[in-house]
Every structure is written in structure tokens, then in C-alpha cells.
C-alpha positions as CSV (number, residue, x, y, z in Angstrom):
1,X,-0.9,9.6,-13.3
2,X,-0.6,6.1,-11.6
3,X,2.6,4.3,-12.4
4,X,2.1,0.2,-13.4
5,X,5.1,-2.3,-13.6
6,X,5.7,-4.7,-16.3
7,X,8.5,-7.7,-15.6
8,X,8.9,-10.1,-18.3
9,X,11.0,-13.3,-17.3
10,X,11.8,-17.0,-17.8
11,X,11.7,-19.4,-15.6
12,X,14.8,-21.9,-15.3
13,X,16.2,-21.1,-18.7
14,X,13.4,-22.8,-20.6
15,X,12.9,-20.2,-23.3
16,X,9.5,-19.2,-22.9
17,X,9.2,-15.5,-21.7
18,X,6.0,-14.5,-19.5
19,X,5.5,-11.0,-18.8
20,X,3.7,-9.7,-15.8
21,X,2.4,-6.1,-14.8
22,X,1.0,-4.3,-11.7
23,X,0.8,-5.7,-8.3
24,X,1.8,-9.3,-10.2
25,X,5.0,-7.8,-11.1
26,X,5.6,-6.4,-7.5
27,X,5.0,-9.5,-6.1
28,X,7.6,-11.1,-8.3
29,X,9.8,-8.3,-7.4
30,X,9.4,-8.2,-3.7
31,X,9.8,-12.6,-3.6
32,X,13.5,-12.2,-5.9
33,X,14.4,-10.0,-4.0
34,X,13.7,-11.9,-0.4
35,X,15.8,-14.6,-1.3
36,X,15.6,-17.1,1.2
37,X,13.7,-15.8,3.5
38,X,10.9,-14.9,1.6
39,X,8.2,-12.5,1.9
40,X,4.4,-13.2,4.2
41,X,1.9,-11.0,3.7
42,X,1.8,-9.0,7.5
43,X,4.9,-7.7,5.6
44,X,2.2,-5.8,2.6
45,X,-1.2,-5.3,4.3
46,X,-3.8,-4.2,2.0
47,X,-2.2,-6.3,-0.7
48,X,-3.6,-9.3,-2.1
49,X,-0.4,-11.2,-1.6
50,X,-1.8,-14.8,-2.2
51,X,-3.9,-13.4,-5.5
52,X,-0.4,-12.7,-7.1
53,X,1.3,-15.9,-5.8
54,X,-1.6,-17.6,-7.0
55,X,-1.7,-15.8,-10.9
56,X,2.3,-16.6,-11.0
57,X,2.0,-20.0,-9.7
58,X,-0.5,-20.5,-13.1
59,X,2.5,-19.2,-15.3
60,X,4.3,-22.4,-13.9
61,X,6.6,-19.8,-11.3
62,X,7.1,-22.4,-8.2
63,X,6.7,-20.7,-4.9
64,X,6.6,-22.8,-1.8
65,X,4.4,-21.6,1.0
66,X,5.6,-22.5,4.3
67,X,3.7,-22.3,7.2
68,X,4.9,-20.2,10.2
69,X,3.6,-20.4,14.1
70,X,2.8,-16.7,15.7
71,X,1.9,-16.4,19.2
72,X,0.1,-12.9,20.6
73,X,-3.3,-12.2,21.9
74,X,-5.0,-14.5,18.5
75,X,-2.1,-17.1,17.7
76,X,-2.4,-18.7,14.7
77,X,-0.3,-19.9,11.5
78,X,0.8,-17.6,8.4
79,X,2.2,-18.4,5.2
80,X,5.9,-17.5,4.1
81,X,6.1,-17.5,-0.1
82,X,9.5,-18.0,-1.1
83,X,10.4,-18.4,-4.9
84,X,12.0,-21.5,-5.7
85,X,12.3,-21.3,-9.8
86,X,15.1,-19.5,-11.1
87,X,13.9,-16.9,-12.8
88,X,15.9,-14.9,-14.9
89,X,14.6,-11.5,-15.5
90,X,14.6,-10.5,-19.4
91,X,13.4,-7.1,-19.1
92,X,11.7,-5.0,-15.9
93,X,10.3,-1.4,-16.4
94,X,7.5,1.4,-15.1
95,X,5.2,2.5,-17.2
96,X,2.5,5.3,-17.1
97,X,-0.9,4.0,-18.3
């Protein structure tokens, strides 16, 4: 049995509580707990990392995506999400579907 996360939260005390499962809930997860520093997606591969910044960016979450230089053999830019509501966690659990 698979095991599926459910977060529900406010954003900046405004009273409305979303609530978020699955890799949507992980997401939220991983960016509170980067702080600062935030999370880019080399750091998850075989995630869908924008998808889930994109679905909590249309529950009004604000994430800022900063764009980051990286040399190497293919040099290029990458983008950093880090989570600039306050979100304030109302309840966060696993469940078995």
C-alpha cells in the first residue's frame, strides 16, 4: 500500500484553509522547510517540481522563482522556488489510500 500526504494550510492568516495531497503536499513540505534558500528541481529528479509550484501558485501560495547560472559541459539557467507566503500549517498527515 502506497502512502499519500494531505497538508491543509492558510496562507498569511486570511482564514481560508486549502488542503493539498500527494506530490502537491510534498512540494509544500520540501519549500517550508528550505527556508530561504529554497528548493530547484536537480534537487528531486523525476518529480514534476514546476507542476506542484504551478497547482499551489493557483491556491494563491506566492513562490518566487529565481533564476540561477550553472556552468558544466551544457551551461544554462535553473529555477530556485522559494515560498514567500506565510503559511501556517493547520493540520499535515499520511494517509493510506
Amino acid at each position: 500500500m502506497r502512502t499519500c500526504r494531505r497538508v491543509s494550510f492558510q496562507i498569511d492568516t486570511s482564514g481560508t484553509i486549502h488542503t493539498v495531497t500527494g506530490r502537491v503536499a510534498w512540494a509544500l513540505q520540501k519549500l517550508l522547510s528550505a527556508g530561504e534558500s529554497g528548493i530547484i528541481t536537480a534537487a528531486f529528479p523525476g518529480t514534476r517540481l514546476s507542476e506542484y509550484v504551478r497547482l499551489l501558485r493557483s491556491k494563491g501560495v506566492h513562490i518566487e522563482t529565481l533564476r540561477e547560472r550553472h556552468g558544466g559541459e551544457f551551461p544554462g539557467t535553473y529555477g530556485r522556488y522559494v515560498l514567500r507566503s506565510r503559511i501556517t500549517v493547520v493540520s499535515s498527515r499520511a494517509t493510506n489510500p
